[in-house]
N, C-alpha and C positions, 0 to 999 in steps of 0.2 A: 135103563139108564137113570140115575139118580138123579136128582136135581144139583146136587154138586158136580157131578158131571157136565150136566146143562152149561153151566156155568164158564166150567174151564172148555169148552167148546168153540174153540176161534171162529172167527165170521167169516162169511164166505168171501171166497178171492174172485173178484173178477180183475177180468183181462181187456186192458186198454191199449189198444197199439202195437202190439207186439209184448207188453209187458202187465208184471203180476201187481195188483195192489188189494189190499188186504180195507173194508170198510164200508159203510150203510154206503144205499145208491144216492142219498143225497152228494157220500164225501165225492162219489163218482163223477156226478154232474159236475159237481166244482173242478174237477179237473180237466175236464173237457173242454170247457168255456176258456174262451181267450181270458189271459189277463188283461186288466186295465186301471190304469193307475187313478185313483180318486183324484177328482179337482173338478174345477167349472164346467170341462169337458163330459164329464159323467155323470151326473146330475141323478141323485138316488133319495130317493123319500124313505122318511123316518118310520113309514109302514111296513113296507117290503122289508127293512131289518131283522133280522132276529133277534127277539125280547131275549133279557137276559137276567133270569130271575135272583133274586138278593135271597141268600143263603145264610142263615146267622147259623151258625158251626159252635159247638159246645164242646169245648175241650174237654169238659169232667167226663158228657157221655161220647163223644167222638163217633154219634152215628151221621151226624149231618143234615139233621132232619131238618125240612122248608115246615115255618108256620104260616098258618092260613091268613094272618092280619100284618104278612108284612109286604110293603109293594113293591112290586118289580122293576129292575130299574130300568131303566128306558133309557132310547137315543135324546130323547128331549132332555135326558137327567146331561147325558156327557155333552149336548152341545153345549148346555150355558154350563157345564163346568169349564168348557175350553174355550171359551170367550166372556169368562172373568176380568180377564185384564184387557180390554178391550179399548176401557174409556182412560187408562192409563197413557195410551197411547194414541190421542187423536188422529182422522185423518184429515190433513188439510186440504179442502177442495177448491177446486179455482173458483174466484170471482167470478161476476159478471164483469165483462170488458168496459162497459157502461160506467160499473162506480170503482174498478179498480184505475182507469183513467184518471177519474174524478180525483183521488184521497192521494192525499200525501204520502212520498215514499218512505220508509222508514223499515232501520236495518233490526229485525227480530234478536231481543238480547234474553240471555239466561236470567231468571229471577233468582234471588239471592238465595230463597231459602228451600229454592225447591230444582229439579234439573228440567224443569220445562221451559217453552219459550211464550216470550211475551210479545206478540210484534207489535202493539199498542204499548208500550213504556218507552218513555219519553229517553233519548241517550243522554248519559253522563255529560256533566261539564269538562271543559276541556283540562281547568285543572285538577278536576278529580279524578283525570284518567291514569291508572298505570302505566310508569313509563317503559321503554324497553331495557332490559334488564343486560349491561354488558361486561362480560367478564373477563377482564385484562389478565391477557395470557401473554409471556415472550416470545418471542420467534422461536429462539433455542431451550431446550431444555438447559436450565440450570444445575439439575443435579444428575447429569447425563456424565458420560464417565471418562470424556474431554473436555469436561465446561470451562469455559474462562469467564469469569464475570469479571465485569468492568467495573458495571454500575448495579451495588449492592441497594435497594430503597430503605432496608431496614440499618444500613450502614450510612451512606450518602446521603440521605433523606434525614438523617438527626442532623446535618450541618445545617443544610437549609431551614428546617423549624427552627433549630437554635438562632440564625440570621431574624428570622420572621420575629421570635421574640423581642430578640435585641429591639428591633422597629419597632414594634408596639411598648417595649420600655422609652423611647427616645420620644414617641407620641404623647406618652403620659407624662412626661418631662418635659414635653412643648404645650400641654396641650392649654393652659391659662393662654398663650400667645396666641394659639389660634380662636379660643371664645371672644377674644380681644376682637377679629374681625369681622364684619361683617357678615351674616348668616343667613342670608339669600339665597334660596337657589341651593340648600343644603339641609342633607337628610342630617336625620339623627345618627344616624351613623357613619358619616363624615365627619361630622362636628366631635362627636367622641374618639374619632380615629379606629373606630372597628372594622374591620374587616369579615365582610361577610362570607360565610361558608356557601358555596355556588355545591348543590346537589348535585353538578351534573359533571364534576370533576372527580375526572376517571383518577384508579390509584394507578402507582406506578410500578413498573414490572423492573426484573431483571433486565441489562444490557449485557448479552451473553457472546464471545467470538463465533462463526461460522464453524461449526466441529471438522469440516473439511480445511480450515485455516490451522485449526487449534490441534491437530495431529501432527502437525511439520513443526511448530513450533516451538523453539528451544528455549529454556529455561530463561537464558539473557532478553531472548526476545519478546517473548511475553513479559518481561518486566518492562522493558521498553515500547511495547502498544500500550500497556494500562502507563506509564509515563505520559505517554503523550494524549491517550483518551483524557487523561484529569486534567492535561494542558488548555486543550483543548475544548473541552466543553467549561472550561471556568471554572471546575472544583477546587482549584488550587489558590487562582485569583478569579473575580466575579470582570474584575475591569481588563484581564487579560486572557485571552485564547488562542496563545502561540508560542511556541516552543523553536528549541535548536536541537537536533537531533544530528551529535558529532561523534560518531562509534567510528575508531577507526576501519577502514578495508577491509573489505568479505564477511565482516560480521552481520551481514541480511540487512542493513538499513532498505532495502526494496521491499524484500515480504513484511517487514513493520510496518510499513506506510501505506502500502496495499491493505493489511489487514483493518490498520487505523479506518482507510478509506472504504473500503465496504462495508465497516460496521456502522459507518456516520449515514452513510448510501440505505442501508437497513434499517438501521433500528434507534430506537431513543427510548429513557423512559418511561414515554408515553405508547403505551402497546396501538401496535398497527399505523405507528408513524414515524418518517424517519426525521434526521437531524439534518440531513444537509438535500438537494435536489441535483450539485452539479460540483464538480470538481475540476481544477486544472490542474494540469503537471509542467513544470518548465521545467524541462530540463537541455544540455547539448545540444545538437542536430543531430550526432551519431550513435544519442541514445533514445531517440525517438521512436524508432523500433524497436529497441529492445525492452521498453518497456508499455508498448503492446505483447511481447511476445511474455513477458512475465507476468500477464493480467492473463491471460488463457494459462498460461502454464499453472499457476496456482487458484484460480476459480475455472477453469473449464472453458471448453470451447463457447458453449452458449449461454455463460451466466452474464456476460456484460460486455457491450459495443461501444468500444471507445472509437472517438474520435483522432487520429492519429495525422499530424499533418507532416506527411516526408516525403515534401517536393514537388510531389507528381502531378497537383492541380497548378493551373495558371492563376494568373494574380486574378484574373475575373470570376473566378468560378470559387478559389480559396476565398476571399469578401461573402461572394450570396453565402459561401456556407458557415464563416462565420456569423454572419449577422442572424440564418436562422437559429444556427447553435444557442446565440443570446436569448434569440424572440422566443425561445423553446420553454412554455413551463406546465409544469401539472405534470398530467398525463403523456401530455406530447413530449417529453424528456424523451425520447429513446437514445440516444449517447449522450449518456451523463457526465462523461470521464472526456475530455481535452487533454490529446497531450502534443507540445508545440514547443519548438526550439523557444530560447531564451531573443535571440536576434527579431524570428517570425512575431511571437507576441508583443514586443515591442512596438514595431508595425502594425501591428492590428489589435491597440490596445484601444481605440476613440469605437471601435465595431463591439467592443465586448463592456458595452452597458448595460450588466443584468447582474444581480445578484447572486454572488459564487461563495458556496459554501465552505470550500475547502482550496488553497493551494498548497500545492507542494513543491519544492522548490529546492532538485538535483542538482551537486554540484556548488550549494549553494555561496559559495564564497565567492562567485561574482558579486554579491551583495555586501559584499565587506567596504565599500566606498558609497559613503551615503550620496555624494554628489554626484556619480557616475548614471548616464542617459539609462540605464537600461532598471537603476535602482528608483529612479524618479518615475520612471514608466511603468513598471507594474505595482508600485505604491500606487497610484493611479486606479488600478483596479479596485471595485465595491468587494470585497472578499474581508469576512466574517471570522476564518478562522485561517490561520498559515503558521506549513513548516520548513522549517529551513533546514535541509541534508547538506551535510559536509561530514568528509573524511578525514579532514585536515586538522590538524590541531585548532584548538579556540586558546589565545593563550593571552596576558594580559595587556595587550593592548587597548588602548584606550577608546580610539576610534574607532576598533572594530567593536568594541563590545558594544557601544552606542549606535554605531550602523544596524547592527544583525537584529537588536533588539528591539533597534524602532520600527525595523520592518517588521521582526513578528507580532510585537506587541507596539503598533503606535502610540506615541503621547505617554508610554509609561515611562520612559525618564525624561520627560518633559523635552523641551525644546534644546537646541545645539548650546546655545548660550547659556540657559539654567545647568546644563550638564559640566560643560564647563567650569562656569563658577562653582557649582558646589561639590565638581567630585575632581575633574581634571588639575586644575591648578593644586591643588590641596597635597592631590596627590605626588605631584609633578616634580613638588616644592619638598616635600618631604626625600623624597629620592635622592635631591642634590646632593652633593658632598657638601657644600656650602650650607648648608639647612643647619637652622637649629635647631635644638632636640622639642621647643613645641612644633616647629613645622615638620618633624618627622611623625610626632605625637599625633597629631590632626591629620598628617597624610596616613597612616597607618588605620587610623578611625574611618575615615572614609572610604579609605580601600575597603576594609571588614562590610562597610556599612552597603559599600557598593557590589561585593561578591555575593552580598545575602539574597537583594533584589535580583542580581542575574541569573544566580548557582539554582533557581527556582525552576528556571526556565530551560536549563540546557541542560543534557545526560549526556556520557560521553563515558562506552568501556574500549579497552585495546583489543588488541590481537592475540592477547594472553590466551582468553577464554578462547579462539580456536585451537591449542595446542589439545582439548580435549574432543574435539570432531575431526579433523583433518590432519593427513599425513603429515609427517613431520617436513619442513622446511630451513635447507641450508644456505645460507647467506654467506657469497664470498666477497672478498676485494680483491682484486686481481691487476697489481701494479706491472706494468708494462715498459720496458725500456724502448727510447726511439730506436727506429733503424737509423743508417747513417746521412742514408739522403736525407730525412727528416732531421735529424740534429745539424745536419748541416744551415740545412734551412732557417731551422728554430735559431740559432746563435746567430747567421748573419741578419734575419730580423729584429733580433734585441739590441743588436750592438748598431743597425743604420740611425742614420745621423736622425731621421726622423723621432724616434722612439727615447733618442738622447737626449730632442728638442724637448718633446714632452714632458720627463722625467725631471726636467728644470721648469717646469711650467710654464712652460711656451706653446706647447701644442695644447690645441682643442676640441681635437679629436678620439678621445680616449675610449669609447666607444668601438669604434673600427677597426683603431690596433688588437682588444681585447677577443673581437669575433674573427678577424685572420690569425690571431693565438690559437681558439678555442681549435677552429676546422682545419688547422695545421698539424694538430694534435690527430686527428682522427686517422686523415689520409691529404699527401699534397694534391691528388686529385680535385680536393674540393679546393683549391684556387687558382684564379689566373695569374698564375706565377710573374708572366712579364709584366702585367700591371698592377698585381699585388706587392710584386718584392722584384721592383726592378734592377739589375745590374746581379740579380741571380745566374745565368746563365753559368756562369765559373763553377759553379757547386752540380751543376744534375751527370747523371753518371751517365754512363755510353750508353744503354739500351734505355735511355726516356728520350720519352718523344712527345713534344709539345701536343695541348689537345685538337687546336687547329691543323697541325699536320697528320696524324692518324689515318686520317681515313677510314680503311676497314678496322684496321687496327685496334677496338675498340675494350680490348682486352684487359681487364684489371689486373696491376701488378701488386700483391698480398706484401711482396719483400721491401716496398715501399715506407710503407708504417708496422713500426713494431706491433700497436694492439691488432690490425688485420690480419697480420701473420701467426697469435696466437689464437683470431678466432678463425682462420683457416683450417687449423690443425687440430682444433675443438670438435670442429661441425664435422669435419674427417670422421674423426674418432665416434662422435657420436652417432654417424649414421652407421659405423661400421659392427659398433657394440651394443646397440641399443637399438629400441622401436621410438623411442621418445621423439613427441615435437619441441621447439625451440622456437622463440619471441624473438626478433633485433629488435630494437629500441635507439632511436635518434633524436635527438632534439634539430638535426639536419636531414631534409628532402635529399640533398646532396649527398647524405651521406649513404642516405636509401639507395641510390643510385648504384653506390659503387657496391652494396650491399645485391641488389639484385645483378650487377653483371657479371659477381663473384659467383653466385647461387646457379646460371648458366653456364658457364662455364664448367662448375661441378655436375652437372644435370639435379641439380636438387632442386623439386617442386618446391615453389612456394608462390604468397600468395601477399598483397601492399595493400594499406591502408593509410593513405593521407589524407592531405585539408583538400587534394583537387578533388578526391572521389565523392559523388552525389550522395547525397543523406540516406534518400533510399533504397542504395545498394551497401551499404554497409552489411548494416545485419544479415545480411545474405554472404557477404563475405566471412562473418565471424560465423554463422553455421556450417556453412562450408567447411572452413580448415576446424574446427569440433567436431566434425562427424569422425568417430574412429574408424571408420573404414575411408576416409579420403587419404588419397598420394600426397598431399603437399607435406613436408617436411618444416618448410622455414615462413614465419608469419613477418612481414618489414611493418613494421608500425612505426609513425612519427609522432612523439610524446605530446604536443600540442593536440593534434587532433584526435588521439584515440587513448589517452592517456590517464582519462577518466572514466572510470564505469564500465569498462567493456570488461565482459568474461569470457579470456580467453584459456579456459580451463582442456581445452585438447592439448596444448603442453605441458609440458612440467617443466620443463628449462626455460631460463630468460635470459639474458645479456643487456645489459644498461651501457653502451657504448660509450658515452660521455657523461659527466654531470650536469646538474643544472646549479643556477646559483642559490635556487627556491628547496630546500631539504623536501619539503612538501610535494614539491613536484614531482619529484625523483621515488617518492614513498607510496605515491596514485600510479606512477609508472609499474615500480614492481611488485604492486599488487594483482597482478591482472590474469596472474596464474593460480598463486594460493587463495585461492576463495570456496567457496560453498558449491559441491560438485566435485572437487577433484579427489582422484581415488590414488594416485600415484606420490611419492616422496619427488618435492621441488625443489629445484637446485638453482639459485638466482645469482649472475658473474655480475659486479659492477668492474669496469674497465677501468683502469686509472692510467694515463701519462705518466710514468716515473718525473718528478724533479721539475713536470711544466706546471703553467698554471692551473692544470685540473688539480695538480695535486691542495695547491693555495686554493683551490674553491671545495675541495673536499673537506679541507681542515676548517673554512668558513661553515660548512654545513654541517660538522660534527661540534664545531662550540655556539652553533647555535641550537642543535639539539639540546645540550648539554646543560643551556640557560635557559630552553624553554623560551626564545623569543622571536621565532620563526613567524612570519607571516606569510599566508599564502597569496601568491602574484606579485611580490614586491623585489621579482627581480630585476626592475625596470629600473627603481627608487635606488637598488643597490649598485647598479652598473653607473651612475647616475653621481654618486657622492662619496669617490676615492679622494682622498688626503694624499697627499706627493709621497711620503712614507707606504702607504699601501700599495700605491701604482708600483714602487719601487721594489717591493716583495713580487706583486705580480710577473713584472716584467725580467724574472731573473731564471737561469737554469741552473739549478745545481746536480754536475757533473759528478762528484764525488761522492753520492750516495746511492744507496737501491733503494729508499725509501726516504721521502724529509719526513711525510705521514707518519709511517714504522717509527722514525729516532722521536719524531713528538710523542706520539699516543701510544706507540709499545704493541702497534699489531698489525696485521699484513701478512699477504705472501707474494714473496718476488718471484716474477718470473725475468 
C-alpha cells in the first residue's frame, strides 16, 4: 500500500450505543460525556482548554505552514477579547445602607454628550425643563369622506386675528391717553398695549359633525346646523349667540338641533374640550318624550342620558332631582341634556341656578309675547347660548320680532322703549295712509335698517325642498253642505232675537255666539240644544232624542251633520279599499267624542290623544298606532294638545274637521303626517261648512296667507276685535250657493 493510499484510508469506526461514528477516541470521549452548558455553574480553567495554535496561511504558497516565532493563541487572548467593552458598561453595586441613608436622593440624568448616566448632576431648572409636547388633533377626521366642518381655523381664525388687529390699531390710537395715566402697578407691556404670546396656547383644530350625524343629513340641513353653529358660537356677531330657527314642518328642525347640541356637548376649537357642559330643551309636555326618543334614535342607545321629566316623579323627589341636576359639574355631568315641559320649567326655574350652555326652545312661539309668565321665566335662566324652533311663519310684526330676538339675543335691540322710538313708530308712521312721503321715506329706512339686524339671526326654508324626499302630498278642501236638522238649526240661531240684539250692538257676548256657530257646524250633538238654542224643540225631527233622555241609546247619528255624513262614507271606503291609517283632527274634545262613538259603532280600532291624557303615556300612544303591524285604523287627536310636533307618520290620510282662526294652527295640525319617514303618497281633507262661518274663517285665513300677516296664537286677539260690519258677515248663511269660498277665490270642490 502506497502512501497515498495511507492517506485515503478512513479512520476507524467505532460504535457507541448502538450506533456508527466515524473519528480519533478523543472525538469519542466527547461524545460520551454529558453535555453542559458553560456559565458559573461549570467552572473550567484556562489550562485544561485546548491551545489553539495561530496559523499564518500564504496564499501565493497555500501549504499552510506554522512558523516557529509566532505564538499561540490562547484562552487568555479570547477572554480579554471578550471583555473589551466591559468598562463601557458599568456595574452599579449597592451602597452601604450606612452612607446611602446618609446622601441626598437624587434622580440619575443622561449626560448631554454621552449616553451614560450621571447620578451626581445636579437636575435641571424648572424653567429650563422641556415641556410636554401636545399635539391638537379633532375629534373627527376632517378629511374623512362624510366630514362636515364647522369650524374651519384656517378660515374662521383669519376673522378673529383680523378682530385682534383692529385692537391693537385702536391701542395705538389711544395709546398717548393711556401714557397720560398713571403707571403703577404696570408692565411694559400694558403700558404699550402688547399682548403677549402665552407658549402654552394650544392651536386650534377643526370642529367637525359626528360622521354618524353627518350620513342622515340633507343638503338643507347641514346648511342649517353650520347656520346656527356660527349663531351661536359668535362668528357672526361677537355680542350675540342666538338664533331663530323657523323651517317650516317636517323639514328635521329636531335632527338640526340635536346635531347643533352634540357638537357644542363635544367639541370646540380647542382640541380635547368642549363648548358647552349642559343643555336644556323646553319643549310641550307631549313632546317630552319624543324627544328623548329621537336622541337614541339618531346617537344610539348609549351615547347620552338625558334627563327627561314626564310626570312620573312627585313634586318631592322631581326638586332633589332638579336641584342635583344644577349642583352637577365637571365630571359629575352624567345627564347633560334636560328636557322639561315649558309649564314644568317655569316652576322650577329659582332650583336651576347653574350655568346652562345651550337652550332650545320647541315650539317656540310661546315666546312671541315678551310679557307673558312663562317668557319672563326662562329669560330668567343663566343660559349663554339659545334657540328658538318654530314652524310658524316669522312675519312682520313688530312685537314679535322684538320679543323672539330679545330672548335670543338679549339687550341686542336694546330696551322696549329704545325699540320703539327708533324703529316702531317710524315705521308705523310710514304705513299710515295719512303719512307723508318723508314719513313713509324714514319708515321704509328703518324697516330695511331693522330687517338687516334681524334677517342675521333667523333661517327659515318651506316645504318645497320636501317635494324632493318625500312622497308626493295631496291637499283637498272639501265643502260640505248642512244636513237639514243642522240648517234648520243654523237659521233659527242667526235669526233669535239675541243674535239680532248683538248685530245692533247691544249684545256682549260675541264670543259665545261665535263657539255655538263653530260646534254647530260640526255636529248638533256638541250642544245643549235647550239651553243653548232655546224654543228649538219645533225644528228636531222624529227620531232625535234629547241627550238627557237616551239612556242606552248612545248611538251617533252621521245623518245629523252634513260633514259626518261625508266622513262616514270616507272612512267606509277607506277601510274597504285600502290598508291606509287616517288622523281626525278637532279643535273640539266634543267633537272627539262623537268621533270615537262613530269609530265603535263601525268596529274600527282606534286610538285619542288629548289635553286629559298624562304626558307620559303619550309617546307610547303615538308608537303604538306607528307600528305597521298594529290594528287601530283611526288616530282622534285634539289640535290643541297634539298639534304640534308629533309624528304621526303611520297614516297617510288626515282630516282637519274644522278650521281654526290662527292659518298657523291649522298648517302644525296638517303637518303631522307628511314628514320625514313616510313612505306612502298623503292625502290631507280639510272639512268646510258650505255658506256657515267656517267658510268666513277660511276666507280670513286664505287672505291672511296671502298678505303674509298671520300671527301665531292670536286667535284670541282676533275673536276679541270684530267691527259690527264683520259680526254681520259672520252671522249670515248663504243658502244660494255651493260655495261663497269657490265664487271668491275660484277653487273647491262641492260636495
Amino acid at each position: 500500500m502506497t502512501v497515498a493510499d495511507k492517506e485515503n484510508v478512513p479512520p476507524p469506526v467505532a460504535k457507541v450505543r448502538g450506533r456508527l461514528y466515524g473519528g480519533t477516541p478523543q472525538s469519542v470521549d466527547r461524545l460520551i460525556k454529558p453535555f453542559k452548558c458553560p456559565g458559573t455553574s461549570t467552572p473550567t480553567r484556562a489550562s485544561e482548554k485546548p491551545a489553539r495554535k495561530r496559523r499564518k496561511v500564504d496564499y501565493a504558497g497555500g501549504d499552510g505552514s506554522v512558523e516557529e516565532g509566532d505564538k499561540p493563541y490562547t484562552n487568555e487572548d479570547r477572554l480579554a477579547l471578550a471583555t473589551r467593552d466591559v468598562n463601557r458598561f458599568p456595574v452599579f453595586k449597592p451602597k452601604d445602607k450606612d452612607s446611602a441613608f446618609r446622601s441626598r436622593f437624587a434622580v440619575p440624568l443622561k449626560n448631554k454628550d454621552t449616553t451614560s448616566y450621571n447620578s451626581s448632576r445636579p437636575p435641571p431648572l424648572l424653567g429650563l425643563r422641556a415641556g410636554t409636547v401636545f399635539v391638537a388633533k379633532p375629534l373627527h377626521d376632517p378629511t374623512g369622506e362624510f366630514a362636515i366642518v364647522l369650524f374651519d381655523p384656517t378660515v374662521d381664525g383669519k376673522v378673529e386675528l383680523k378682530e385682534i388687529e383692529d385692537g391693537k390699531d385702536g391701542v395705538e390710537g389711544s395709546q398717548k391717553k393711556k401714557l397720560d395715566e398713571p403707571l403703577m402697578h404696570k408692565s411694559l407691556a400694558d403700558i404699550l398695549g402688547i399682548k403677549k404670546v402665552v407658549d402654552t396656547e394650544r392651536p386650534k383644530v377643526p370642529v367637525v359633525i359626528d360622521p354618524r350625524l353627518a350620513k342622515v343629513l340633507r343638503p338643507h340641513q347641514v346648511e342649517g346646523v353650520k347656520f346656527m353653529y356660527r349663531c351661536t358660537t359668535g362668528l357672526i356677531d361677537a355680542n350675540a349667540e342666538g338664533c331663530i330657527m323657523a323651517d317650516e314642518m317636517g323639514l328635521g328642525k329636531t335632527l338640526q338641533c340635536i346635531t347643533l347640541m352634540w357638537t357644542l356637548l363635544k367639541q370646540s376649537p380647542e382640541a380635547g374640550k368642549s363648548t358647552i357642559q349642559k343643555c336644556v330643551i323646553a319643549c310641550p309636555s307631549s313632546l317630552v318624550r319624543n324627544w328623548a326618543n329621537e336622541l337614541v334614535k339618531w346617537l344610539g342607545p348609549d351615547a347620552i342620558n338625558p334627563f327627561a321629566v314626564d310626570g312620573k316623579a312627585s313634586k318631592e323627589e322631581l326638586t332633589q332631582q332638579m336641584r342635583s341636576w344644577a349642583s352637577a359639574t365637571g365630571r359629575a355631568v352624567t345627564r347633560p341634556v334636560l328636557i322639561v315641559s315649558y309649564e314644568t320649567l317655569r316652576l322650577y326655574v329659582d332650583e336651576l341656578r347653574t350655568p346652562i350652555g345651550l337652550m332650545l326652545c320647541d315650539e317656540g312661539h310661546r315666546l312671541k309675547n315678551g310679557e307673558s309668565q312663562t317668557f319672563e321665566a326662562l329669560n330668567r335662566l343663566n343660559v349663554s347660548k339659545r334657540v328658538i324652533l318654530s314652524g310658524t311663519p316669522i312675519q312682520n310684526d313688530l312685537s314679535e320680532y322684538f320679543a323672539l330676538l330679545t330672548f335670543a339675543n338679549p339687550g341686542y335691540l336694546g330696551t322696549r322703549l329704545e325699540f320703539r322710538k327708533k324703529f316702531e313708530i317710524p315705521i308705523l308712521r310710514g304705513r299710515d295712509a295719512s303719512g307723508t312721503e318723508a314719513d313713509q321715506q324714514k319708515g321704509n329706512e328703518r324697516l330695511k335698517e331693522l330687517l338687516e339686524l334681524v334677517n342675521k339671526f333667523i333661517i327659515r326654508r318651506t316645504n318645497d325642498i320636501l317635494s324632493k324626499y318625500l312622497p308626493v302630498k295631496y291637499e283637498h278642501v272639501v265643502f260640505c253642505n248642512l244636513a237639514p236638522f243642522q240648517l234648520d238649526l243654523y237659521n233659527y240661531f242667526i235669526k233669535s232675537p239675541e243674535i239680532q240684539s248683538l248685530l245692533r250692538g247691544k249684545g256682549s257676548q260675541p264670543l259665545k255666539a261665535i263657539g255655538l256657530l263653530k260646534k254647530l257646524c260640526n255636529h248638533p250633538d256638541l250642544l245643549n240644544l235647550p239651553d243653548d238654542l232655546p224654543g228649538c224643540d219645533s225644528h228636531f225631527p222624529e227620531d232625535f232624542v234629547p241627550k238627557d233622555a237616551r239612556g242606552r241609546d248612545r248611538d251617533v247619528k252621521p245623518w245629523y251633520s252634513g260633514k259626518m255624513q261625508v266622513l262616514d262614507r270616507m272612512l267606509a271606503r277607506i277601510r274597504q279599499d285600502t290598508n291606509d291609517k287616517i288622523v281626525l283632527i278637532s279643535n273640539y274634545t266634543q267633537t272627539l267624542d262623537v268621533f270615537e262613538k262613530l269609530c265603535r259603532n263601525r268596529s274600527y280600532g282606534c286610538l285619542r290623544l288629548d289635553g286629559t291624557m298624562a304626558v307620559n303615556k303619550r309617546q307610547k300612544l303615538v308608537d303604538k298606532f306607528n307600528n305597521p303591524d298594529g290594528e287601530e285604523f283611526v288616530f282622534l287627536l285634539s289640535s290643541k294638545a297634539g298639534g304640534c310636533g308629533l309624528n304621526l307618520i303611520g297614516a297617510n290620510r288626515l282630516v282637519l274637521f274644522d278650521p281654526d282662526w290662527n292659518p298657523a294652527a291649522d298648517q302644525q295640525a296638517l303637518a303631522r303626517v307628511w314628514r320625514d319617514g313616510q313612505k306612502k303618497d298623503c292625502f290631507v281633507y280639510r272639512f268646510i261648512a258650505t255658506g256657515t262661518i267656517e267658510e268666513k274663517i277660511f276666507q280670513r285665513q286664505s287672505h291672511k296667507q296671502s298678505l303674509s300677516s298671520c300671527v301665531v296664537d292670536s286667535a284670541e286677539d282676533v275673536e276679541r276685535h270684530f267691527s259690527l260690519d264683520s259680526l254681520r258677515e259672520l252671522f249670515q248663511y248663504r243658502p244660494n250657493t255651493t260655495s261663497d269660498t269657490h265664487d271668491t277665490f275660484k277653487f273647491g270642490i262641492i260636495l
